[in-house]
Each structure stands twice: as structure tokens, then as C-alpha cells.
DRENROTI-732608 format. One line per field, with one value per residue (C-alpha): y, x, z; residue number from 1; residue in three letters. Coordinates in steps of 0.02 Angstrom, whole numbers. Last residue first. Layout:
# DRENROTI-732608
v	Y,...
u	X,...
w	Z,...
num	NUM,...
residuo	ALA,...
END
This chain:
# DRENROTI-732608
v	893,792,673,659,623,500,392,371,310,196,140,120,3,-64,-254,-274,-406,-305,-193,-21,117,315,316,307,183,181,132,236,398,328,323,496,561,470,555,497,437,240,234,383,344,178,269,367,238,129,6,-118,-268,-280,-196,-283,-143,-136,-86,-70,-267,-241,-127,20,-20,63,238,255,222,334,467,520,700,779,822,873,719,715,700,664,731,722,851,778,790,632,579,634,808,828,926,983,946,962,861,944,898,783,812,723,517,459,484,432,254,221,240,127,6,3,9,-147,-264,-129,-72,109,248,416,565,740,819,964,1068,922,859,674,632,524,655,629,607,547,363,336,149,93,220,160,-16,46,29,-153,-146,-162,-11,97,54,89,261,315,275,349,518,621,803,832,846,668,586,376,272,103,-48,-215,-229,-362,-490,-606,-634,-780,-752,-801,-960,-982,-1118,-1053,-1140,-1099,-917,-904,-715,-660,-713,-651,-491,-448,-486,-375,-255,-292,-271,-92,-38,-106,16,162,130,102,276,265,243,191,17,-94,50,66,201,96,187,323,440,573,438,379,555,596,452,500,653,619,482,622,745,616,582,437,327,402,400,212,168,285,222,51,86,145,239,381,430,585,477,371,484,590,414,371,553,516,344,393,538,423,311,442,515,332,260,419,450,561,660,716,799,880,948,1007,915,905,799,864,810,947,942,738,790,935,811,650,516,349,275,161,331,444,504,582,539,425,347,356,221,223,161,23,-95,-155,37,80,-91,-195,-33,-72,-222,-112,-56,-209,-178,-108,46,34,178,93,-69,38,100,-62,-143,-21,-38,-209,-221,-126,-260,-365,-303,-347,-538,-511,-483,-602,-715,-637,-678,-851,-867,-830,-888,-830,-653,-648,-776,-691,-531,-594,-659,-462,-437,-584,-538,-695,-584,-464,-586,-574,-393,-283,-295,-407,-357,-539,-579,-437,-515,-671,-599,-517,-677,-716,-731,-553,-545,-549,-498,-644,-668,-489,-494,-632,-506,-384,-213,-207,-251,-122,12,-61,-75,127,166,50,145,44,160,127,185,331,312,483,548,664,863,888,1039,1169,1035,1023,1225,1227,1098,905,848,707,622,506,559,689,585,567,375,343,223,53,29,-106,-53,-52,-228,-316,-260,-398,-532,-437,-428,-608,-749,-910
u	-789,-900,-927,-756,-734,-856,-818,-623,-696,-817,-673,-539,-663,-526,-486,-413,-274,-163,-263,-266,-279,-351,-493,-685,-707,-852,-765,-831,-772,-607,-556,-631,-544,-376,-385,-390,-253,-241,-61,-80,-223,-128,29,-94,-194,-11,42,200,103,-8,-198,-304,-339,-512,-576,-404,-364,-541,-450,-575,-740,-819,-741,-809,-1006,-941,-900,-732,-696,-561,-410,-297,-229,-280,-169,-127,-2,18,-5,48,-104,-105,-274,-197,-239,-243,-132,-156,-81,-142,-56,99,82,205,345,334,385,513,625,541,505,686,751,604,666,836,803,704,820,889,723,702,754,722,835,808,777,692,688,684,521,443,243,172,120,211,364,475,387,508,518,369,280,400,303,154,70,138,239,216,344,203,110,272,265,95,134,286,228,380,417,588,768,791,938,900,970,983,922,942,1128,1227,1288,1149,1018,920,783,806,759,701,715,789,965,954,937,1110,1128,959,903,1055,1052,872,884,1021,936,783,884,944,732,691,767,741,548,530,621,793,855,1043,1115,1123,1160,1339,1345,1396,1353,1444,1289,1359,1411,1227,1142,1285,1247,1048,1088,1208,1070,931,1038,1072,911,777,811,969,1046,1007,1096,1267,1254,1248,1395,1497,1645,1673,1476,1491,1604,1468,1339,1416,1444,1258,1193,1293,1236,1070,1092,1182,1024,900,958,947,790,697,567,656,690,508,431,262,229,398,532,698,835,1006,1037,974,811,787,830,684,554,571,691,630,761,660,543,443,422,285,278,120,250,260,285,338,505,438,599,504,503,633,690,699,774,934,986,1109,1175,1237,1342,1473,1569,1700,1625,1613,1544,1399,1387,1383,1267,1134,1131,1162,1002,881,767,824,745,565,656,686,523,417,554,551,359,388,513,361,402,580,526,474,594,753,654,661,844,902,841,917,1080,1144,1142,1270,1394,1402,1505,1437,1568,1454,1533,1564,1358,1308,1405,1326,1183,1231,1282,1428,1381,1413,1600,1672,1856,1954,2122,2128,1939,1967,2082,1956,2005,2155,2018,1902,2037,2100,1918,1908,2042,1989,1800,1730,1600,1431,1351,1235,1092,1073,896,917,953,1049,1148,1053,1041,1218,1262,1097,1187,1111,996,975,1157,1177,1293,1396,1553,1461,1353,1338,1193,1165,1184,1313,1515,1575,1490,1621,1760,1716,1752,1941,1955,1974,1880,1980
w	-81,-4,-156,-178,20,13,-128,-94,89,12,-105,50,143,272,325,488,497,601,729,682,795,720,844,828,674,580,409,318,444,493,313,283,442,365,214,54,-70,-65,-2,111,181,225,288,408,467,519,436,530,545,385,365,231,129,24,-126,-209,-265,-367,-469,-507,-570,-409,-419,-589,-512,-351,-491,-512,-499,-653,-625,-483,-370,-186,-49,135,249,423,571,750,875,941,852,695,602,396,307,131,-34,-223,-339,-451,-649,-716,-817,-970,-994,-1103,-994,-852,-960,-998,-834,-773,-894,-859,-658,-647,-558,-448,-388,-383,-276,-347,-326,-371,-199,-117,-276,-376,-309,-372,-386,-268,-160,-4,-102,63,43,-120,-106,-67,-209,-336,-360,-288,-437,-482,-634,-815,-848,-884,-739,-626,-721,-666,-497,-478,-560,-613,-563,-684,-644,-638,-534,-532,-387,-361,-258,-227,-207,-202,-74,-92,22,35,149,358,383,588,692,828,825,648,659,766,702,670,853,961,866,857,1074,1060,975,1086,1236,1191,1165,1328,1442,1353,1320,1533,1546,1601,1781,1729,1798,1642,1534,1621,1750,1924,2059,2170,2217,2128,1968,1974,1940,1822,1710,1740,1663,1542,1468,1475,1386,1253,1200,1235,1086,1006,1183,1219,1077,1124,1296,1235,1100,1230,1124,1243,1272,1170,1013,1018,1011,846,775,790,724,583,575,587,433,309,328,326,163,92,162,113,239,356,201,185,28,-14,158,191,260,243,317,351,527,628,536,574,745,749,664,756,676,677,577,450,425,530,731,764,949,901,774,578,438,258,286,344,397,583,608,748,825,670,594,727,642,527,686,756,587,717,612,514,402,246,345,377,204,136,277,236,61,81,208,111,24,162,282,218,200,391,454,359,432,619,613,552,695,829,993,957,967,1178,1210,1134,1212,1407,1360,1332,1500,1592,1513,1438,1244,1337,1330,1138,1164,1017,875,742,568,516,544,440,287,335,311,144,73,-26,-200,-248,-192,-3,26,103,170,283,310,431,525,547,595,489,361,399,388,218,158,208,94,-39,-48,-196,-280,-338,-493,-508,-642,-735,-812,-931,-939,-815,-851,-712,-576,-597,-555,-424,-327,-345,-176,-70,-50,98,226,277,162,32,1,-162,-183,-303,-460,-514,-584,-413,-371,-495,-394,-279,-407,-399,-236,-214,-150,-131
num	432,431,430,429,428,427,426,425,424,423,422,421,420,419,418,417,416,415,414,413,412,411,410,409,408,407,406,405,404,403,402,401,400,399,398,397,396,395,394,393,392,391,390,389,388,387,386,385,384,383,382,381,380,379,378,377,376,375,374,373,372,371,370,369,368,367,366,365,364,363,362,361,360,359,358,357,356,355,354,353,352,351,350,349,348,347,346,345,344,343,342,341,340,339,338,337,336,335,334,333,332,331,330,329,328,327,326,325,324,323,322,321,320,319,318,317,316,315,314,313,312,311,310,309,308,307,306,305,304,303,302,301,300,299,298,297,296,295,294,293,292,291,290,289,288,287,286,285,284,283,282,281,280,279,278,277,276,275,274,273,272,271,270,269,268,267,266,265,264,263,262,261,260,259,258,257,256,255,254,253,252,251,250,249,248,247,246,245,244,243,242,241,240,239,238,237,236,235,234,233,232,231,230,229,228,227,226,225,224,223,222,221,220,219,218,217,216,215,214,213,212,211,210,209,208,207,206,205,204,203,202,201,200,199,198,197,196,195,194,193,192,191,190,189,188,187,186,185,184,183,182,181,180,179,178,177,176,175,174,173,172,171,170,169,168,167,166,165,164,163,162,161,160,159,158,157,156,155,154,153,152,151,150,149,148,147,146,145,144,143,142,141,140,139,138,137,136,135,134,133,132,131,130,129,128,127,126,125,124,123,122,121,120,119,118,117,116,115,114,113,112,111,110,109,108,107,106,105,104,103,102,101,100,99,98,97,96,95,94,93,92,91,90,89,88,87,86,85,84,83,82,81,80,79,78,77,76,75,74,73,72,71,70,69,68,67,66,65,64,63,62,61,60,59,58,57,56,55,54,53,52,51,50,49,48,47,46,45,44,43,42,41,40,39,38,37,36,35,34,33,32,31,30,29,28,27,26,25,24,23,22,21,20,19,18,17,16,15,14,13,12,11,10,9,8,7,6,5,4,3,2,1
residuo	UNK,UNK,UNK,UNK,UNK,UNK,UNK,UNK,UNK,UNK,UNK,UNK,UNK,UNK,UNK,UNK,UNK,UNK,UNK,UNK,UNK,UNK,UNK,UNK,UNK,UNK,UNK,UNK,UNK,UNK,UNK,UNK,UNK,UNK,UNK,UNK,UNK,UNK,UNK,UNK,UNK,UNK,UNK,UNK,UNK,UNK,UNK,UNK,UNK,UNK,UNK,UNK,UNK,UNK,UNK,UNK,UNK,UNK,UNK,UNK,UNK,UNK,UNK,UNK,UNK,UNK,UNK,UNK,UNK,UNK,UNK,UNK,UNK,UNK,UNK,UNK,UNK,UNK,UNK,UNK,UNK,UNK,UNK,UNK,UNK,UNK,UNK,UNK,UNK,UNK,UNK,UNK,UNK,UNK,UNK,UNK,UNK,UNK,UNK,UNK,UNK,UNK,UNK,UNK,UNK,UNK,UNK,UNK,UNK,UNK,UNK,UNK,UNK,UNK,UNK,UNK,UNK,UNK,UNK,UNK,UNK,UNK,UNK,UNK,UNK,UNK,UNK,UNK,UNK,UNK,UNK,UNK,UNK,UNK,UNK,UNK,UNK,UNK,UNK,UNK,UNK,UNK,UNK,UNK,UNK,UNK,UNK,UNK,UNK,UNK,UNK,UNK,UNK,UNK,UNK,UNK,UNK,UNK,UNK,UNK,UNK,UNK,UNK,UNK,UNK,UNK,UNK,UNK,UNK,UNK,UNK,UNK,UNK,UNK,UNK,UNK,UNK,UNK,UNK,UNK,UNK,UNK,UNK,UNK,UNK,UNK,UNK,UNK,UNK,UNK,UNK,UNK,UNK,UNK,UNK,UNK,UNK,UNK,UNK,UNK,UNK,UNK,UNK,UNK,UNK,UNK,UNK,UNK,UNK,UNK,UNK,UNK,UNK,UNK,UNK,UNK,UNK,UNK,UNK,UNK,UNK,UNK,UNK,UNK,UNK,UNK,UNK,UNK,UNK,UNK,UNK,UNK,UNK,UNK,UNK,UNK,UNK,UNK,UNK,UNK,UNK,UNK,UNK,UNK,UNK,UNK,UNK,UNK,UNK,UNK,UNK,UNK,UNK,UNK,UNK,UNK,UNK,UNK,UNK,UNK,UNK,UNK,UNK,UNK,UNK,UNK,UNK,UNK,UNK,UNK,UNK,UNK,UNK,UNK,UNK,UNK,UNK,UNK,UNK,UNK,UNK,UNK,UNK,UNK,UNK,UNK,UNK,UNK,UNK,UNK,UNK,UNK,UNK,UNK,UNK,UNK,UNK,UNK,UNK,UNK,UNK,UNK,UNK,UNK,UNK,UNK,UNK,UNK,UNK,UNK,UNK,UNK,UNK,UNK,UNK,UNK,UNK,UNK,UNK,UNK,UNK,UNK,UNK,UNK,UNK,UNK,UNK,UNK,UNK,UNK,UNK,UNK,UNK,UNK,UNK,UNK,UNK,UNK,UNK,UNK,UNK,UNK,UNK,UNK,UNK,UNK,UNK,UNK,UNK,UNK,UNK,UNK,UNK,UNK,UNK,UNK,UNK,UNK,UNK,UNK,UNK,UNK,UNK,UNK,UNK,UNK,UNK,UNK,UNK,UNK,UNK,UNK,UNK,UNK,UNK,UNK,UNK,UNK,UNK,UNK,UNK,UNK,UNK,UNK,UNK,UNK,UNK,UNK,UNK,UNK,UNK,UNK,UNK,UNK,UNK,UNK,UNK,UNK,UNK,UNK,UNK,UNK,UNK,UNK,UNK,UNK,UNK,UNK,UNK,UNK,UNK,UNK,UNK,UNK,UNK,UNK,UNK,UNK,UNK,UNK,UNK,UNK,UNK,UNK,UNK,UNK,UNK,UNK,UNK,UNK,UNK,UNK
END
């Protein structure tokens, strides 16, 4: 028997504190003032919303799950979509379309997984459907380090005047949208807030946070005057709309019977990955991953919303790190002094949205210097899911300079193209 007790255990492990708006991005002036060292936060059992969940959920009634239960199945218990949807012919075209290729849905799913109990947790904290912890597959393919041609960022996709309305800041050293925390608590807000508009229809609801909700009232009203049915299924959305509610489902219907289509989704236990570390300072992630005897972009995967690489407490004083690690990294920040602030200016995409790249002050490599760097950084190997923008950004040069050595005449990557980042590097510190 599982009891509440094992579970009880998780309180005490690092992982996020979700508030009640949301996730928490920044301290008030009054705290910010008296923290002097770095703080891990430590999770918190919410019994009033487990007693919610489990009148919900029977099962959960006789069984609370502890840290060797697994998060996917954890997922799977949560499910409160109607099944019968997966037989629609639509939903079926996608179950195809992905099950052709379960060893791309397992690359897939163990990137999910590095934020799925964080995810799940506050989802199931709410009561909500844990659908919606799928829904990432959808948006970003779990990059949180990712933007659209709409200029859309982050694992939630949020464009730039929702993100605002929602809490999440951005400025060109910082952006919330990009911080898989702050932009979790701020989709499901923005989820609940649609559900509760379309009178608990979670289609309508998911269909609403892809095209808008003004467009899904307006083609509900459209049918209603012309007495036809206004479920999803029968709405005139645009072509995007349409698909993007059959892919979760199709997500669904794949993730959740991965056996019957031959796929192994990552072992997953139910604990967290991931914690967070308050520090009132500007720190360098990548500069203290090396200290810690990390991988460089150790911090820099998780913490996308620091533009820079280098932390801002005026816009938040949170870092995500990797639960496993988090000691040590503690120990190194504090150890470490502030760091200095990196230059920032904008650079222009081919659809017109401004992103950010960066270039750390100090003093100009040489092309000779620039050469004996890691021979791991001469080139980048693109991966499904990068975009030119999050690679410039990963390897700190612009994306006209990358487009430039690399003769390329539009800002498109094709997965498995390699890119000259050290000729680019070279260039533009030559040029400028």
C-alpha cells in the first residue's frame, strides 16, 4: 500500500512553489532588500487541494503516489478528456502521422520529462485535466528556448501582448515567456480563464488559446445563427486551429497506450528534476556551470529567459537548476561575485519580429584565439526543435553573421544541418 506518508517525503525536495497567480518570478523590494545569500525553495504539499483531487478521483482515494511511482503514469491517472475523441477520423490522421516514427516521440518524450513533474504537480494542484501537461508537445516540442515565425516564445507559446497580460516580462535582457516556471503558472491561468469562458469545454477552451478567444465566439455565434452544431468538430477555424486539438489528442492517444505503438517512453520517476535557487546578485550561468564541472550550457537550457546568460534581479531573482546538482551550484554562486552585465542589442528576423542576441564585454578574441576554442563549439549540428535564433543565441553571435558564413539566404533550418559558429564568431569580432 502507498501511503501519504512516503509521499510527504517530496515536500521536503527542491522543486517550485507555485502561488496561487501562478508561478513566482520576482521577490518584493522588502525581501529582496534582506537576502543576502542564495535560498533554495522547498516544495509544499497542498492537502486542501489533494482532498479536492481525490474526491475527484476515486482511485486516488486508496492510494497517494510516492517517489517511485512514475510520473507517466501519474499523467496517465489525470486523463479527463473524453477517450472517444481519439476514433475521430481527425485525431486518427495524427496517431498515424506520429506513430510512424516512435523513436521520434521517444527523443521527444524524455526532453519532456525534464519538466513534466513540475508541470504535472502544479496541474494536478489545480484539479485540472493533465491533458494539459501534454500540451508543450504541441507548442514547442518541450524547448523552452524556442520562438515561432508569429513570435511566439517559450514551452507555452505565448505571443508578446498575452504573455504581458499574464504576468510575464520582457525586456531585452530578460523574458518570462521563456522561463518554464513563470510560463507554466501563466498557461494554466490563461487555460482556466478559457475554460471557465467556453462553460467548461476543454476543446473550445484549447482551440481558444491557439487562435484566440474572440475568433472561437465568433465562429460559435456564426454556427448558432445559422442553427449548427458549435462543438470544435463543426467550427470554421483556421487550418492551424483545426489541427492543433487533434494533435493533443493524437499526443494523448500515443503517450498513453505507448506500448501498443511500440514506443518506450523514459523512466520517469515521481520526483522532481528541478529546483529553484533565489540570488540577489547578476550571476553568469555559464561561467558557473564550468565551475561546478558541468557542461556550459548546463544553466543556459534551463534559464532561456536571461537572454544574456547572466541572471537579472530586477526582473527576476530565480534560477532554475538541475535538482541533482543544486548543492553544488548553490555553493559555487555563492562563492562566486556578481557578474558584470553583457552588452545587448536587437537584431531583425526574416519575419520581422526583433530578437535578442549578445556579446559579452571584455576583451576581442582574435580569429587565431577563436580557433583553439572547444572543438565541440566550431560547429552546431542543428536538432528538431532549434531555431537560427535560439542557436545564435546559444553560441553568442548574431543570426545575420551566422547567415552570412554560412552562405545562407533565409533564416530556415533544416534539422541535421551543420553550422560554422567559429567563422561566424570570427567575423562579427573582426567587423566590429
Amino acid at each position: 500500500m502507498i501511503t501519504i506518508n512516503k509521499y510527504a517525503l517530496l515536500a521536503a525536495s527542491m522543486l517550485a512553489v507555485f502561488t496561487s497567480s501562478g508561478c513566482s518570478s520576482n521577490m518584493t523590494k522588502a525581501n529582496l532588500a534582506t537576502q543576502q545569500q542564495p535560498v533554495l525553495r522547498k516544495a509544499a504539499l497542498h492537502s486542501a487541494n489533494l482532498a479536492t483531487q481525490t474526491a475527484q478521483r476515486p482511485l486516488a482515494s486508496k492510494a497517494v503516489l510516492d517517489e517511485d511511482f512514475d510520473t507517466w503514469e501519474r499523467v496517465f491517472r489525470g486523463f479527463k478528456i473524453n477517450n472517444q475523441y481519439s476514433k475521430n477520423p481527425r485525431v486518427q490522421h495524427f496517431v498515424n502521422y506520429y506513430g510512424r516514427n516512435p523513436a521520434q516521440l521517444e527523443l521527444l518524450s524524455e526532453r519532456a520529462s525534464v519538466f513534466l513533474h513540475m508541470i504535472v504537480h502544479e496541474v494536478d494542484r489545480r484539479g485540472l485535466p493533465s491533458e494539459l501537461a501534454l500540451l508543450p508537445f504541441v507548442e514547442s516540442a518541450f524547448d523552452s528556448d524556442v520562438f515561432s515565425h508569429a513570435g511566439a516564445a517559450g514551452l507555452w507559446q505565448f505571443i508578446p501582448d498575452t504573455g504581458r497580460r499574464y504576468g510575464l516580462k520582457q525586456a531585452k535582457a530578460y523574458d518570462a515567456r521563456m522561463d518554464p516556471f513563470a510560463a507554466t503558472g501563466a498557461a494554466l491561468n490563461y487555460l482556466e480563464k478559457l475554460n471557465k469562458d467556453f462553460n467548461g469545454d476543454w476543446l473550445l477552451a484549447l482551440a481558444a488559446y491557439n487562435c484566440g478567444e474572440n475568433r472561437v465566439q465568433r465562429e460559435i455565434d456564426n454556427n448558432r445563427a445559422q442553427g449548427l452544431p458549435t462543438s470544435f468538430w463543426h467550427l470554421s477555424l483556421p487550418k492551424e486551429t483545426r489541427e492543433y486539438v487533434p494533435r493533443l489528442l493524437a499526443f494523448k492517444e500515443l503517450i498513453g497506450n505507448a506500448p501498443r505503438y511500440g514506443i518506450t517512453l523514459p523512466n520517469t520517476p515521481n520526483q522532481a528534476r528541478l529546483a529553484q535557487l533565489r540570488v540577489d546578485k547578476p550571476v553568469d550561468l555559464r561561467a558557473v556551470a564550468l565551475q561546478a564541472g558541468l557542461a556550459p550550457d548546463t544553466l543556459l537550457s534551463l534559464n532561456p529567459c536571461f537572454r544574456t546568460g547572466v541572471t537579472t534581479p530586477e526582473y527576476s531573482n530565480r534560477i532554475v537548476l538541475p535538482r541533482q546538482y543544486a548543492h553544488q551550484l548553490m555553493q559555487v554562486i555563492e562563492d562566486s561575485p556578481a557578474a558584470s552585465s553583457p552588452k545587448v542589442y536587437a537584431s531583425r528576423s526574416e519575419s520581422g519580429y526583433n530578437k535578442l542576441a549578445t556579446t559579452r564585454i571584455g576583451k576581442k578574441r582574435s580569429s587565431t584565439q577563436l580557433a583553439k576554442l572547444n572543438s565541440k563549439s566550431k560547429t552546431h549540428t542543428v536538432r528538431r526543435g532549434d531555431t537560427l535564433q535560439s542557436i545564435a543565441q546559444r553560441h553568442g553571435v548574431t543570426v545575420q553573421a551566422l547567415m552570412k558564413y554560412n552562405s545562407k539566404h533565409s533564416s530556415k533550418v533544416k534539422v541535421g544541418e551543420r553550422l560554422d559558429v567559429i567563422a561566424a564568431l570570427a567575423g562579427a569580432k573582426q567587423a566590429s
